[in-house]
C-alpha positions in Angstrom: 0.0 0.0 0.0 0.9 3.3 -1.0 0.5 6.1 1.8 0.4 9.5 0.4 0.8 12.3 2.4 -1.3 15.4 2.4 -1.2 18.3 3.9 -3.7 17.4 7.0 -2.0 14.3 8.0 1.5 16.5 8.0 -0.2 18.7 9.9 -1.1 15.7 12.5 2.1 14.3 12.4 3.6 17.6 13.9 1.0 18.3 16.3 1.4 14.9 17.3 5.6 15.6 17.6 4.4 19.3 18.9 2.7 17.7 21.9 5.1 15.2 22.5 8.1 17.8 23.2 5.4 19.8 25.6 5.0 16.6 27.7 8.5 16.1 27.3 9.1 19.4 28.4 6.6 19.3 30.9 7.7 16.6 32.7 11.6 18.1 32.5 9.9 20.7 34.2 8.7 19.1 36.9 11.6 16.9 37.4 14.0 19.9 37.8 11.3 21.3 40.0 11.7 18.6 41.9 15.2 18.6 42.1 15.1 22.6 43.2 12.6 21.4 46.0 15.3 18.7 47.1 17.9 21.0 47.4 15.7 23.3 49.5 14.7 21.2 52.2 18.4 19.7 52.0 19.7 23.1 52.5 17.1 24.5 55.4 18.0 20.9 57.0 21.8 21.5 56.9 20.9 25.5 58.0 18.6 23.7 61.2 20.2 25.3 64.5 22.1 22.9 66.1 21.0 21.8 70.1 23.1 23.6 72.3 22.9 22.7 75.6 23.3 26.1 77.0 24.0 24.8 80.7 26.9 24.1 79.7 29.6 26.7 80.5 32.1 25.8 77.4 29.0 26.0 75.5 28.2 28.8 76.6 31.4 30.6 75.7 32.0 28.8 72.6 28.8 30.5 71.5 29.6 33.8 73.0 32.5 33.9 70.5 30.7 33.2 67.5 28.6 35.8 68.0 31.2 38.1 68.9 32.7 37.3 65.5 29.7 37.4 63.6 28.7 40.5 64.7 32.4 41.7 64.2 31.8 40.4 60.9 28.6 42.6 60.3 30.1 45.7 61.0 32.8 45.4 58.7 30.6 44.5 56.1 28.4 47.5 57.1 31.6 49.5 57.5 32.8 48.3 53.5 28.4 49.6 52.2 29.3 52.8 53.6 32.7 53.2 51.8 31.0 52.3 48.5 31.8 48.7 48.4 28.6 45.9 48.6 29.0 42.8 49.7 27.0 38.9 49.6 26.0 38.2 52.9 25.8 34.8 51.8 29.3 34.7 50.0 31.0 36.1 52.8 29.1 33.2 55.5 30.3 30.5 52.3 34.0 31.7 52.6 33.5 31.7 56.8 32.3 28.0 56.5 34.8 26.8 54.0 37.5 28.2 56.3 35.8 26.1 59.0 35.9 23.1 56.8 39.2 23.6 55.2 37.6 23.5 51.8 38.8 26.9 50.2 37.2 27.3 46.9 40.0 29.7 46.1 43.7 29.5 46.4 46.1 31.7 48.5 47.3 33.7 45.6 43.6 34.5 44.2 42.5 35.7 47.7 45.5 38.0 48.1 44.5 39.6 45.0 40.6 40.1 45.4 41.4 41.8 49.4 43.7 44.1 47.4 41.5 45.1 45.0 39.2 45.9 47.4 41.5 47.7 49.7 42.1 49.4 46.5 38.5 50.1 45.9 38.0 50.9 49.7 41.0 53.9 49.1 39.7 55.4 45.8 36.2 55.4 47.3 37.2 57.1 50.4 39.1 60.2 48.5 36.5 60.8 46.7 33.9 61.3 49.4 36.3 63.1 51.7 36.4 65.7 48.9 32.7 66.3 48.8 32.2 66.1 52.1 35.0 68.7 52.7 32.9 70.7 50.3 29.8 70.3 51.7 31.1 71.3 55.3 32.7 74.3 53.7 29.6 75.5 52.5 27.9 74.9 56.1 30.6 76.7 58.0 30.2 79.9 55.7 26.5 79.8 55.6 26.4 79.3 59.6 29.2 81.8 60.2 26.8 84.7 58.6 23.9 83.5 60.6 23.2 86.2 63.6 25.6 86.1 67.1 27.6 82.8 66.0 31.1 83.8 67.3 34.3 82.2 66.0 36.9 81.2 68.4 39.9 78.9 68.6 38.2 77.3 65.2 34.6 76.2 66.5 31.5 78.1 65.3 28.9 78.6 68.1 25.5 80.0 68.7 23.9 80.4 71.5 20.2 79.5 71.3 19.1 80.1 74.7 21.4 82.0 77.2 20.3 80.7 80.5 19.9 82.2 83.8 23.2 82.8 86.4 27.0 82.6 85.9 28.5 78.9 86.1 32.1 78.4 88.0 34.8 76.2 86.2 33.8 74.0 89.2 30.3 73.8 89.1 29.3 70.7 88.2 27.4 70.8 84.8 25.2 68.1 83.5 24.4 68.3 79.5 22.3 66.6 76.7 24.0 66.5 73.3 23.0 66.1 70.1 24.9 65.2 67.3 24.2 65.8 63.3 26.2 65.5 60.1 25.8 68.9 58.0 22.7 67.0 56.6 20.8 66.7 59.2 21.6 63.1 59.8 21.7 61.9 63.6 24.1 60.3 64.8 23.5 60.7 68.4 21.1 61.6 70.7 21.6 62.3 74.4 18.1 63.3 74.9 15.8 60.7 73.4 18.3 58.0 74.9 16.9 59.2 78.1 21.1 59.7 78.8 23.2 62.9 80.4 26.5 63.8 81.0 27.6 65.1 84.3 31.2 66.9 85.0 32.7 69.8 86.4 33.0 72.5 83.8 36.5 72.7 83.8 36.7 68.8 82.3 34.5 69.5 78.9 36.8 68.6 76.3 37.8 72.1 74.6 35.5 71.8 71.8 32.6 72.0 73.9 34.4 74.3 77.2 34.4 77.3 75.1 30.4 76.6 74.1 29.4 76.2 77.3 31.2 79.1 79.0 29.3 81.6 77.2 26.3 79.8 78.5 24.4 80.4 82.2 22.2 77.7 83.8 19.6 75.6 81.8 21.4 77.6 78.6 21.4 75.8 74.9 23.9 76.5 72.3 24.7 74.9 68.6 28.2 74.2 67.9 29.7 73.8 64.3 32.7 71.9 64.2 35.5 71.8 61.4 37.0 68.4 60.6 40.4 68.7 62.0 39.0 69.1 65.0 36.0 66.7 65.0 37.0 63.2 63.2 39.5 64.0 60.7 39.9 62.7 57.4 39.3 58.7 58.8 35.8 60.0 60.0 34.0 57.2 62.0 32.4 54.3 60.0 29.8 53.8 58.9 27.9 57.0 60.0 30.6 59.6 59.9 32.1 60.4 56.6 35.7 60.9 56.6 36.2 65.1 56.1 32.9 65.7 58.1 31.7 68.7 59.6 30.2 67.7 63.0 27.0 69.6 64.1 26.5 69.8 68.2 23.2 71.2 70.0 24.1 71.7 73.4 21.9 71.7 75.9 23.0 72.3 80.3 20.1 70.2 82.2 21.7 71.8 85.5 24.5 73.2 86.8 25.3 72.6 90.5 27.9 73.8 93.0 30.6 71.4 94.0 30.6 69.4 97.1 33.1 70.5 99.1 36.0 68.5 99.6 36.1 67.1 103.2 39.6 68.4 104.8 42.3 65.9 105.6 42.4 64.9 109.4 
């Protein structure tokens, strides 16, 4: 028998071959599907925490140290974010556990190489923002400076925003609230809503904040600008201080009180 083909039974023949590779494919599908699932549940079992038996003392410490590491560990990486360098999370905990099990991924040579190029990075990064924040705190000093009764003195702006009521003695003991800002705005920290205070004789203010607060009387507040040099310099403070940052202090005395008298010597 001759079969002659025609146009509707080529038309079958590849719809039949069209549905085969969709269950083909279908079923490849599923079966790497499967295979994703697997490797899941195989993962979230080997990421189970392990039963410590925290009554333990060695145990105890043991832990202690891992966490002191990891969280180590998170401040650098939040350090390197700040300095313009993001990092894996999860590549940096795959290169912690490989350590662990001695299986390095990459040789001595290769790892050199990728912490110097981010050193490298890190360096080129840093310039650049100390240069626009030393701009940027430029501008702020001039703009304050022109601002009414800021007085400029041994290289810190100040103004006071509230004078206060009766003369303080270098003696006195003065308890303050600060607040500190970047140029920005940004706060970096806050005495106040901390619920915290800081209590010394008025001579013992380091100098940036002496000058400030002799100008002051009791319950007085005053905003001090200070220049780099004098606050953190070009390292600055990661990773909430820039390097080159102008530091912004509000000043604020809670109370000043007269010294207890010393008791004299028998």
């Amino acid at each position: 028998a001759v079969i002659i083909s025609t146009p509707q039974t080529s038309l079958q023949a590849d719809a039949g071959r069209q549905q085969a590779g969709q269950d083909n494919a279908l079923q490849q599908a599923s079966a790497d599907e499967i295979t994703r699932l697997k490797a899941r549940l195989a993962d979230a079992e080997a990421k189970k925490p392990l039963a410590i038996d925290f009554a333990k003392e060695p145990l105890r410490q043991a832990y202690a140290i891992g966490v002191s590491m990891g969280e180590e560990v998170l401040q650098l990486l939040s350090t390197r974010a700040s300095q313009g360098v993001k990092t894996s999370k999860d590549t940096v905990l795959q290169g912690i556990m490989d350590s662990f099990s001695g299986d390095i991924a990459l040789d001595e040579k290769a790892r050199n190489k990728a912490l110097f190029d981010v050193s490298k990075k890190v360096f080129q990064n840093l310039k650049k923002l100390e240069q626009q924040t030393l701009s940027e705190g430029k501008k702020y000093q001039q703009n304050f400076a022109k601002q009414k009764g800021v007085v400029l003195k041994d290289g810190i702006y100040s103004r006071i925003d509230y004078a206060g009521k009766g003369k303080i003695l270098d003696s006195d003991i003065v308890t303050v609230t600060i607040k500190e800002t970047l140029t920005d705005g940004t706060v970096i920290n806050d005495m106040e809503a901390e619920g915290k205070v800081w209590s010394q004789p008025l001579k013992s203010y380091p100098p940036i904040f002496l000058g400030p607060l002799k100008r002051l009387g009791n319950h007085g507040a005053i905003t001090v600008v200070i220049p780099p040099n004098l606050a953190y310099g070009s390292e600055g403070k990661p990773p909430k201080i820039p390097p080159g940052a102008t530091m912004v202090y509000t000043v604020r005395i809670v109370d000043a009180t007269a010294a207890e008298p010393q008791a004299k010597k028998p």
